[in-house]
N, CA and C atoms as a LAMMPS dump frame, in Angstrom:
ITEM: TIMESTEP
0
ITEM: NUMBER OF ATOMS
498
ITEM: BOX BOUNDS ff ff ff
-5.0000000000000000e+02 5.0000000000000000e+02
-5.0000000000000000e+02 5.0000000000000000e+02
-5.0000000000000000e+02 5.0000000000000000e+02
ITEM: ATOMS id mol type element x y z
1 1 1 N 244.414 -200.097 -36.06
2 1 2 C 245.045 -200.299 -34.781
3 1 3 C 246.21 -199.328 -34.587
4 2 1 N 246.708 -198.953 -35.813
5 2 2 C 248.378 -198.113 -35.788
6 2 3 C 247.81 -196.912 -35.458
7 3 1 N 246.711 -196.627 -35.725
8 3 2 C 245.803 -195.241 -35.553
9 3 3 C 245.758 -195.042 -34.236
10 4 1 N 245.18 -196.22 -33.216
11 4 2 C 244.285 -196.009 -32.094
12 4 3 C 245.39 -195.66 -31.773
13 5 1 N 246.638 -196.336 -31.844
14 5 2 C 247.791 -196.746 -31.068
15 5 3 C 248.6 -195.122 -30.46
16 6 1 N 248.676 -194.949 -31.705
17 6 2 C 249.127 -193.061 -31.762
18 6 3 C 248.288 -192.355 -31.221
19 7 1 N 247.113 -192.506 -31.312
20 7 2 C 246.075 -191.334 -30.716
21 7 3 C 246.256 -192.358 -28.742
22 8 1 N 246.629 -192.611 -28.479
23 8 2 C 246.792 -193.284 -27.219
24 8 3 C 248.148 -192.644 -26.445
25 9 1 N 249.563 -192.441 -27.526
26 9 2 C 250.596 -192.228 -27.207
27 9 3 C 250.657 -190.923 -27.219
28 10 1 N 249.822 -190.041 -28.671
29 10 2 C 249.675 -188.701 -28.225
30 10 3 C 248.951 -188.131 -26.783
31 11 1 N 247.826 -188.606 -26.41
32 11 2 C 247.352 -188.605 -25.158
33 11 3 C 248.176 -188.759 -23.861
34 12 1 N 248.872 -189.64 -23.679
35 12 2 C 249.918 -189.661 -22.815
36 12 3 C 250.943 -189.108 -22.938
37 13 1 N 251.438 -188.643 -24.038
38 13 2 C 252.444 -187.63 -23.962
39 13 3 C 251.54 -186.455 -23.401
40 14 1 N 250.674 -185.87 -23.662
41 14 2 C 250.152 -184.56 -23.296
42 14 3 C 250.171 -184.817 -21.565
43 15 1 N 249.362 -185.489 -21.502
44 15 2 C 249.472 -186.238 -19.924
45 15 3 C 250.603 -185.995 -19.048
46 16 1 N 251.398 -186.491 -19.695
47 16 2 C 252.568 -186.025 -18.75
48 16 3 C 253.459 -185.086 -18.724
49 17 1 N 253.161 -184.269 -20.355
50 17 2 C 253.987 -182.883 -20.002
51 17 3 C 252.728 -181.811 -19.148
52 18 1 N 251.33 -182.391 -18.835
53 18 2 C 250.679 -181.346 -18.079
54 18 3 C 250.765 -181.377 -16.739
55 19 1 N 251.211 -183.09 -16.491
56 19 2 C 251.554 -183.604 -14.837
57 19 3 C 253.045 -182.678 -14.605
58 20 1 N 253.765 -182.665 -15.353
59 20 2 C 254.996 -181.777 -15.068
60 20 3 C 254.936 -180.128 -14.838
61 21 1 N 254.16 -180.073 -15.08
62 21 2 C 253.833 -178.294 -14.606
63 21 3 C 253.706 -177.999 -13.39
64 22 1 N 252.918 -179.058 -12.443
65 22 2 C 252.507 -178.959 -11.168
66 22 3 C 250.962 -178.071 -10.878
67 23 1 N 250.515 -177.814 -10.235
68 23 2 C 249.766 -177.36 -9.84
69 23 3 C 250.014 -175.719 -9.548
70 24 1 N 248.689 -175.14 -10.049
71 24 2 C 248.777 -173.591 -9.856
72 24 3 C 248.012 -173.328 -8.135
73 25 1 N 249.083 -172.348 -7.566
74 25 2 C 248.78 -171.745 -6.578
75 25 3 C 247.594 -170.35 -7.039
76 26 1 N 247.234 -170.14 -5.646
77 26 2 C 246.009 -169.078 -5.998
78 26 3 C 247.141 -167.867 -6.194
79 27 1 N 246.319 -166.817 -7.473
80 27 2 C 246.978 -165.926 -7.596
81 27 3 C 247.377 -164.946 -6.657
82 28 1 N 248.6 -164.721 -6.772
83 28 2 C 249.185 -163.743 -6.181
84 28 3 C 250.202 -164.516 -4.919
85 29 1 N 249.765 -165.465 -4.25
86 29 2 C 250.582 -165.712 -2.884
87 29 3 C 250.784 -167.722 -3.374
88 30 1 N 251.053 -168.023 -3.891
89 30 2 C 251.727 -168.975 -4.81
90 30 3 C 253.209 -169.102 -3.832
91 31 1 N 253.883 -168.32 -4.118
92 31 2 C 254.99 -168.108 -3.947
93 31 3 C 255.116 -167.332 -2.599
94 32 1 N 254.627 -167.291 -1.499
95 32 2 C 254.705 -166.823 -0.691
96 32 3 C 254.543 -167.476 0.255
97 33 1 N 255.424 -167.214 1.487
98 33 2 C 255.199 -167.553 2.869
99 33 3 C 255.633 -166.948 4.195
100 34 1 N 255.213 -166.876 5.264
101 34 2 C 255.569 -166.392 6.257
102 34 3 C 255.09 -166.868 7.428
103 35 1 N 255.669 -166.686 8.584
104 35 2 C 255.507 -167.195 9.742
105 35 3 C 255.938 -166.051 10.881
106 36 1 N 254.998 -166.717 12.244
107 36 2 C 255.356 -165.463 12.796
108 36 3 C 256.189 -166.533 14.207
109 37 1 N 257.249 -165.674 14.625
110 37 2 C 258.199 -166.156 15.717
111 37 3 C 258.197 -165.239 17.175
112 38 1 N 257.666 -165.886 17.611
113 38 2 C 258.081 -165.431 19.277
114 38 3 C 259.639 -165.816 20.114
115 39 1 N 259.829 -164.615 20.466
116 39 2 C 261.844 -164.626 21.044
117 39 3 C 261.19 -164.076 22.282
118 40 1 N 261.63 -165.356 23.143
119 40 2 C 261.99 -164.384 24.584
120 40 3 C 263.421 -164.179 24.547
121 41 1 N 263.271 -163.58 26.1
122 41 2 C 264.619 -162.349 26.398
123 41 3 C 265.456 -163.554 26.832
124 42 1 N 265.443 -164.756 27.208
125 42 2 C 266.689 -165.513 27.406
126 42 3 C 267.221 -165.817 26.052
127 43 1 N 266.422 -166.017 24.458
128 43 2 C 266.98 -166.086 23.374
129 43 3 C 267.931 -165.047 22.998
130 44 1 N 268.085 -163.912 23.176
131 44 2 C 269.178 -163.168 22.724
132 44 3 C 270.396 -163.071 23.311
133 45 1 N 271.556 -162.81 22.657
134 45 2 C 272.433 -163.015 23.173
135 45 3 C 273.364 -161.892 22.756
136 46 1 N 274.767 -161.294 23.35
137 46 2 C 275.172 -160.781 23.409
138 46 3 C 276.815 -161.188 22.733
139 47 1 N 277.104 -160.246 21.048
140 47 2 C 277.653 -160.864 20.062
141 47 3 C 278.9 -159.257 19.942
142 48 1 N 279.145 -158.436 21.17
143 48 2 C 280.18 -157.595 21.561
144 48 3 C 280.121 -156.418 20.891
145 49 1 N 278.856 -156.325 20.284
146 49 2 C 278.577 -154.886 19.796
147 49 3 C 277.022 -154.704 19.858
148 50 1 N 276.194 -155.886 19.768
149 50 2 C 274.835 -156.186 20.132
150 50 3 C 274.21 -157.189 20.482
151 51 1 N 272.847 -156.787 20.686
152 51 2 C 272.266 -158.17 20.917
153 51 3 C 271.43 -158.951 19.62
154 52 1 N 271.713 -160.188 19.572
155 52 2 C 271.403 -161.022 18.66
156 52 3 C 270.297 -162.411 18.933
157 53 1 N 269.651 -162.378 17.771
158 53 2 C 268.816 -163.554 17.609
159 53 3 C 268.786 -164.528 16.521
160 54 1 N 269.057 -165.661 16.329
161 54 2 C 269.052 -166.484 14.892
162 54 3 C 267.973 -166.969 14.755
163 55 1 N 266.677 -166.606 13.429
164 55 2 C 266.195 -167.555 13.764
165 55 3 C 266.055 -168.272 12.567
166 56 1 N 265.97 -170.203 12.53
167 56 2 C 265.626 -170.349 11.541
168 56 3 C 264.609 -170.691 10.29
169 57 1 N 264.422 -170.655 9.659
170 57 2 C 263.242 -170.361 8.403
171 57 3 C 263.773 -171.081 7.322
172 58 1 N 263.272 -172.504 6.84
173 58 2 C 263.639 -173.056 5.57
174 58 3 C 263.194 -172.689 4.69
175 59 1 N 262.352 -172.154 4.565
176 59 2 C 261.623 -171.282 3.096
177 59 3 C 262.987 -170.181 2.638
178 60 1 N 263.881 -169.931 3.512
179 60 2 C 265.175 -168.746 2.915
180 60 3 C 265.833 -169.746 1.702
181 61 1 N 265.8 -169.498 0.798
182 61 2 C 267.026 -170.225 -0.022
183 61 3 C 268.186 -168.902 -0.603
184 62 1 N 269.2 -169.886 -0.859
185 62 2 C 270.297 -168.321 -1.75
186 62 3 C 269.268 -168.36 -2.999
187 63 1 N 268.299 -168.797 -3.709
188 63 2 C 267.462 -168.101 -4.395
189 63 3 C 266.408 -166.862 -4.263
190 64 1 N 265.883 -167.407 -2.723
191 64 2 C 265.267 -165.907 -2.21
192 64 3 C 266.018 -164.939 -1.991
193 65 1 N 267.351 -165.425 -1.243
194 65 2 C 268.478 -164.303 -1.098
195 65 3 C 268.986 -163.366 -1.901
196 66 1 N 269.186 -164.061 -3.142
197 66 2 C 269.934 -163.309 -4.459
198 66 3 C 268.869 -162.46 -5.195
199 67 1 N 267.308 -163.21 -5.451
200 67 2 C 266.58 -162.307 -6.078
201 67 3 C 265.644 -162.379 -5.552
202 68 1 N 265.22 -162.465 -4.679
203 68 2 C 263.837 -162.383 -4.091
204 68 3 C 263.8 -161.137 -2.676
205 69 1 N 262.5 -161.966 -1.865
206 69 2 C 262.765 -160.95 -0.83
207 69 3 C 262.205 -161.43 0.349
208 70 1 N 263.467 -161.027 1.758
209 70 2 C 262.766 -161.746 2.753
210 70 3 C 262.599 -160.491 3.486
211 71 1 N 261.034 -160.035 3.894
212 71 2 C 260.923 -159.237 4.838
213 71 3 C 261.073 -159.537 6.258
214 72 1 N 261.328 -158.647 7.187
215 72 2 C 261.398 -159.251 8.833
216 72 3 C 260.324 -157.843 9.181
217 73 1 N 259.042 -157.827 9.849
218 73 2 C 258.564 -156.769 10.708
219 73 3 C 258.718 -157.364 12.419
220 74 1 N 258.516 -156.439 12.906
221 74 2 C 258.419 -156.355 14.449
222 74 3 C 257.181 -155.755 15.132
223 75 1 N 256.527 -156.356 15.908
224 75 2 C 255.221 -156.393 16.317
225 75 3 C 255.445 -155.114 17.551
226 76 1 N 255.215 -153.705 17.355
227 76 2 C 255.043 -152.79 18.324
228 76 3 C 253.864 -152.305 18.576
229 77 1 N 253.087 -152.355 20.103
230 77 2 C 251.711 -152.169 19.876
231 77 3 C 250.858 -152.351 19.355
232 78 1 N 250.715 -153.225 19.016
233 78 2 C 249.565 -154.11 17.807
234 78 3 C 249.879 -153.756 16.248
235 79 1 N 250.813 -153.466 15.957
236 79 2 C 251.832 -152.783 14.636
237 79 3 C 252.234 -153.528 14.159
238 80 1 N 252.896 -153.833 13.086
239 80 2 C 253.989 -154.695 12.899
240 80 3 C 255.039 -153.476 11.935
241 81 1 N 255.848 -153.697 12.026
242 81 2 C 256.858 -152.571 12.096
243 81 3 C 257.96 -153.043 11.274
244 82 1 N 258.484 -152.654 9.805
245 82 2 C 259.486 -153.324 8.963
246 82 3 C 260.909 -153.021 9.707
247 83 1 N 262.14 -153.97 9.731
248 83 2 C 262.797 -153.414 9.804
249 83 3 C 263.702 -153.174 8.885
250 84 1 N 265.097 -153.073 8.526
251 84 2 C 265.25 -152.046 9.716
252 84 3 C 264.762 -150.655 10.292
253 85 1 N 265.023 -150.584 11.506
254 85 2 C 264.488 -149.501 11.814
255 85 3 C 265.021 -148.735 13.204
256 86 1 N 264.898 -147.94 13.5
257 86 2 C 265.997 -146.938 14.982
258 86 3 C 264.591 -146.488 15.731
259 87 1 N 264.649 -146.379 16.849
260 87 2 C 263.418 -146.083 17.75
261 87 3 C 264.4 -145.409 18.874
262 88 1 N 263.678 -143.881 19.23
263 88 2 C 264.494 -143.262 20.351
264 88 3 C 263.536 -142.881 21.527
265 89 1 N 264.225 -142.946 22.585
266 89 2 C 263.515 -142.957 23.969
267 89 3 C 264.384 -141.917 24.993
268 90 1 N 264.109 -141.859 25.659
269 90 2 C 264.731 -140.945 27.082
270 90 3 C 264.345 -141.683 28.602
271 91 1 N 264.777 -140.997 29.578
272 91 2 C 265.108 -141.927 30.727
273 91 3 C 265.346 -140.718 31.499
274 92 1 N 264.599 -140.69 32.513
275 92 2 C 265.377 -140.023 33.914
276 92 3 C 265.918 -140.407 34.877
277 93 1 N 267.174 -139.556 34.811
278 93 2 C 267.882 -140.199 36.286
279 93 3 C 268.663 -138.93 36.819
280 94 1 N 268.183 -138.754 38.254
281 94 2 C 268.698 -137.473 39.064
282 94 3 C 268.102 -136.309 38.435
283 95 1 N 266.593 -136.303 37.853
284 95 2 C 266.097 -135.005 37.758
285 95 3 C 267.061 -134.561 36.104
286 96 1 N 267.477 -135.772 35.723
287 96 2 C 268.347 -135.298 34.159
288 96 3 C 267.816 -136.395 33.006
289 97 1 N 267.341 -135.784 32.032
290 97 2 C 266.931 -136.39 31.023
291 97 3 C 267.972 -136.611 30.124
292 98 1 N 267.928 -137.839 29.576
293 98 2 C 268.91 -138.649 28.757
294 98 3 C 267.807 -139.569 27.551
295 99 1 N 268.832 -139.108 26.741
296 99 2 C 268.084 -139.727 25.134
297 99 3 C 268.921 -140.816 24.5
298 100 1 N 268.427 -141.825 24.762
299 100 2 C 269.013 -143.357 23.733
300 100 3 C 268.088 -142.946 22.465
301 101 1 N 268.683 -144.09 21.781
302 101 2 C 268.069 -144.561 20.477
303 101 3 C 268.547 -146.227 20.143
304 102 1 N 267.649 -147.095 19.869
305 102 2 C 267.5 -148.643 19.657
306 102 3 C 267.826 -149.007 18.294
307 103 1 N 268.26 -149.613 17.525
308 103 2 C 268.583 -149.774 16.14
309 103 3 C 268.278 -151.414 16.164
310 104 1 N 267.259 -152.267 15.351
311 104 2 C 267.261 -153.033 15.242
312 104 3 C 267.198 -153.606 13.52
313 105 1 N 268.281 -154.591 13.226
314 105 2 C 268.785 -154.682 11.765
315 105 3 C 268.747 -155.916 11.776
316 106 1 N 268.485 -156.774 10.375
317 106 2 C 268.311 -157.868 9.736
318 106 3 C 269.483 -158.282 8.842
319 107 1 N 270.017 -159.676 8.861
320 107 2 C 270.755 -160.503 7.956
321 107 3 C 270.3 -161.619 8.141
322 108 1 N 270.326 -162.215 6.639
323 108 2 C 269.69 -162.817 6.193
324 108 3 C 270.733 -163.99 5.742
325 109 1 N 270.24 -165.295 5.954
326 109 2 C 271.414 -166.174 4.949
327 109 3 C 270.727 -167.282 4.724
328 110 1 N 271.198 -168.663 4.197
329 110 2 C 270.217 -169.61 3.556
330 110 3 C 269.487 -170.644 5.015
331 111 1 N 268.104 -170.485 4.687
332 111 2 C 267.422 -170.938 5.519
333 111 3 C 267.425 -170.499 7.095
334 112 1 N 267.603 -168.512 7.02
335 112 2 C 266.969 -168.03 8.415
336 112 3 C 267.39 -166.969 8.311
337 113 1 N 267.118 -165.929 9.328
338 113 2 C 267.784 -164.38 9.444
339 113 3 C 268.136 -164.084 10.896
340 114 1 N 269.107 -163.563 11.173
341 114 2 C 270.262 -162.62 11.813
342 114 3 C 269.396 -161.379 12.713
343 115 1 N 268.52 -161.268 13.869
344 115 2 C 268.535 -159.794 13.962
345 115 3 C 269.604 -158.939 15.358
346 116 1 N 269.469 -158.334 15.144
347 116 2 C 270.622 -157.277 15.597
348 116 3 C 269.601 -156.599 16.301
349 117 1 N 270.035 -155.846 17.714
350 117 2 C 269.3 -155.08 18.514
351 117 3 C 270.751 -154.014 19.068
352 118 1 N 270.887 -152.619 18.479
353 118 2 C 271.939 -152.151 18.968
354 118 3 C 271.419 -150.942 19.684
355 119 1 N 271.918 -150.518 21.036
356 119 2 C 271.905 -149.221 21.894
357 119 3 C 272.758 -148.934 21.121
358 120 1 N 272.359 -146.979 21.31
359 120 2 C 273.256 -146.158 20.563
360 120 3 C 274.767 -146.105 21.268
361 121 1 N 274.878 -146.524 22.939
362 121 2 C 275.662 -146.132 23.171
363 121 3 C 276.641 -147.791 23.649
364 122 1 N 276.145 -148.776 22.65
365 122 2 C 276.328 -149.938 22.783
366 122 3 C 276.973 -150.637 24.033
367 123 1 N 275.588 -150.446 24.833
368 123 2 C 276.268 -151.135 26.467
369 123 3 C 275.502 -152.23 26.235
370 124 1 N 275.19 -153.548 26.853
371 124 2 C 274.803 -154.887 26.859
372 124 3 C 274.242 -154.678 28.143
373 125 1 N 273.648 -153.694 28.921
374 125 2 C 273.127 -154.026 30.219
375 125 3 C 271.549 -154.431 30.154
376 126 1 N 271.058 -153.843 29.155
377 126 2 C 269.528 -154.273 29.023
378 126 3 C 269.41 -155.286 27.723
379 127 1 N 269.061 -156.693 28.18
380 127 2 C 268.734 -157.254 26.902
381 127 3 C 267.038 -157.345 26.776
382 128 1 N 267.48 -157.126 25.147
383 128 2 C 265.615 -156.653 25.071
384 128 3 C 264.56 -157.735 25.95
385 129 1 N 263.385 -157.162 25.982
386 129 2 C 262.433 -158.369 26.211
387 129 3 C 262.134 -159.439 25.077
388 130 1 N 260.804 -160.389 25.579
389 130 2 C 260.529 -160.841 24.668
390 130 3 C 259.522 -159.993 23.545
391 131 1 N 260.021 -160.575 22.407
392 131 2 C 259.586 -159.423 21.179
393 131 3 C 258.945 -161.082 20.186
394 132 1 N 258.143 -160.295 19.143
395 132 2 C 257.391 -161.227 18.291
396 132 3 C 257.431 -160.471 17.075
397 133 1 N 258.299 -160.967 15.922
398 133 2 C 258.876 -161.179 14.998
399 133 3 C 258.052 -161.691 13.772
400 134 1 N 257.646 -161.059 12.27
401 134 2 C 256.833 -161.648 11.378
402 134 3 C 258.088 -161.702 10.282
403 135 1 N 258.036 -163.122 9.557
404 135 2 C 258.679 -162.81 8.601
405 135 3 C 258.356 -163.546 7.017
406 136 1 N 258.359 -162.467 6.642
407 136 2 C 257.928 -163.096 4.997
408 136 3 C 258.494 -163.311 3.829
409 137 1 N 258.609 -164.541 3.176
410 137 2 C 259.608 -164.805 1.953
411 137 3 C 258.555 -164.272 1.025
412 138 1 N 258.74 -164.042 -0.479
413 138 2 C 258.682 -163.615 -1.84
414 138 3 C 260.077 -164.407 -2.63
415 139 1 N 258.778 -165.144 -3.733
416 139 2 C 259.952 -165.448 -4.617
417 139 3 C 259.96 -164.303 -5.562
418 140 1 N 260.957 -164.327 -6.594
419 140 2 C 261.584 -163.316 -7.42
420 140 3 C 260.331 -162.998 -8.167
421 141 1 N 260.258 -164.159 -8.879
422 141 2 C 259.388 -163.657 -9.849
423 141 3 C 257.956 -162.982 -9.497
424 142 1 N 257.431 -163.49 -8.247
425 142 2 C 256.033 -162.697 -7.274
426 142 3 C 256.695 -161.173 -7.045
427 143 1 N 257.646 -161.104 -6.282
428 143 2 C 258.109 -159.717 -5.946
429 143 3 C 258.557 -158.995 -7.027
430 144 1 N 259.08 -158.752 -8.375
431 144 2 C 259.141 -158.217 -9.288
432 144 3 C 257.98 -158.314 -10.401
433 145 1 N 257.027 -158.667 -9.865
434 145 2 C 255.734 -158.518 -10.48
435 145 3 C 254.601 -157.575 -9.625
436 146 1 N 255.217 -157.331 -8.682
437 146 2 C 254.206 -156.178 -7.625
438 146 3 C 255.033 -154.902 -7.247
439 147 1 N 255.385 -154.399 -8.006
440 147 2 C 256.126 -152.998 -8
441 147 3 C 255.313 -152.188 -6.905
442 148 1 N 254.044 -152.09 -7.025
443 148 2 C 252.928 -151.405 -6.371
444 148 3 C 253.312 -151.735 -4.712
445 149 1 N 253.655 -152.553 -4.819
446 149 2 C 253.421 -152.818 -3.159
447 149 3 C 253.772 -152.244 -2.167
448 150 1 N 253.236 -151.744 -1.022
449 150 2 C 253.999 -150.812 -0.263
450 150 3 C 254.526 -152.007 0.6
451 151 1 N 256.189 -152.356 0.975
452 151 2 C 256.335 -153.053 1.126
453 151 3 C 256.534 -153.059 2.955
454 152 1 N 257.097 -151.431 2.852
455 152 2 C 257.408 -151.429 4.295
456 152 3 C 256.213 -151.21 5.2
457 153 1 N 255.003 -152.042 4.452
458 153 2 C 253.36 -151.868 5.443
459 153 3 C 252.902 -153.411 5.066
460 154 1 N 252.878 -153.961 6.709
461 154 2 C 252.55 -155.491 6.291
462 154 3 C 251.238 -155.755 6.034
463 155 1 N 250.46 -154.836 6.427
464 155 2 C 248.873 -155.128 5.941
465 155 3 C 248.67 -154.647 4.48
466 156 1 N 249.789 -153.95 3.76
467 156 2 C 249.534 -154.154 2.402
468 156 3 C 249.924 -155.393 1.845
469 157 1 N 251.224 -155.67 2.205
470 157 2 C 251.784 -156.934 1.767
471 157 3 C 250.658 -158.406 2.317
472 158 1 N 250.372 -158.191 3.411
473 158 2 C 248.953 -159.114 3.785
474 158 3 C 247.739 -159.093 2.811
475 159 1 N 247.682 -157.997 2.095
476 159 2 C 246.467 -157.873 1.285
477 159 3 C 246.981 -158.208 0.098
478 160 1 N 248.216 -158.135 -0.366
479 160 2 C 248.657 -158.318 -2.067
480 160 3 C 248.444 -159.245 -2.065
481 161 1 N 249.343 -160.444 -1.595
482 161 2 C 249.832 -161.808 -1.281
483 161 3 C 248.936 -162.385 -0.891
484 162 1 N 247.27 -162.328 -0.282
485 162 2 C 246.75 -162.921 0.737
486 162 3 C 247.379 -163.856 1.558
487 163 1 N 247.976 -163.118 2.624
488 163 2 C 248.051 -164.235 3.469
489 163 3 C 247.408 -164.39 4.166
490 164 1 N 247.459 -165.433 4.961
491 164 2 C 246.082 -165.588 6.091
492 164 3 C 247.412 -166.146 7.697
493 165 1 N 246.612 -165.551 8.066
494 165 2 C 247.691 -165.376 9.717
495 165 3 C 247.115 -166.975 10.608
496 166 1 N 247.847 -167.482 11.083
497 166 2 C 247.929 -168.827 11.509
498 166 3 C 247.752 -169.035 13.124
């Protein structure tokens, strides 16, 4: 009986240090998530040097923050586009060509990111349109295990990670 008894208690010990592991995600995107956000033009707002959007994302922790990685792309022409990034344009007025340039930048903090939309010549008269926004967490240990990745191309990062678009 002292026999069965142990071979019963060894069993349940195994039991529950294998219930404590949790469950394995499929390789590679385990640790991954992303979502995609639509901003219209009444969401931004004007923060005296640019225009701004908050949005928030509970998947950000100060763990993704400190070692991980949160990408933000921007959907241009069927693109999605990392940022940051500067985009320049021109404009006529009176038969005279004039050259802007757009700067749009990311901050990041626990549970969402910060984007920034700055004219070069930082006037607030045009606030952007509505724009559609992808953004993807990586935990540490996924993102320092894919060196390879081209990161600033979301259809690579779509193909490492499999994600599947929602």
């Amino acid at each position: 009986m002292k026999k069965l008894t142990v071979i019963c208690m060894a069993f349940l010990s195994v039991l529950v240090m294998a219930s404590c592991r949790g469950p394995k995600g499929e390789p590679g995107n385990a640790n991954v998530c992303s979502t995609t956000i639509e901003i219209t033009s009444s969401q931004w707002y004007w923060d005296n040097t640019s225009w701004r959007v908050d949005i928030k994302y509970e998947a950000i922790s100060p763990d993704i923050t400190d070692h991980g990685a949160v990408l933000v792309y921007r959907e241009e022409k069927g693109t999605w586009r990392q940022l940051p990034y500067t985009f320049y344009y021109s404009q006529f007025e009176n038969d005279v060509e004039y050259f802007y340039s757009s700067s749009l930048e990311v901050s990041t903090y626990d549970e969402g990111v910060s984007i920034f939309w700055t004219e070069n010549d930082f006037y607030d008269g045009y606030r952007p349109d509505n724009q559609r926004f992808k953004i993807v967490v990586i935990a540490a240990s996924v993102y320092q295990a894919r060196p390879d990745v081209d990161y600033s191309d979301y259809e690579a990062v779509k193909t490492a990670f499999q994600i599947t678009e929602k």
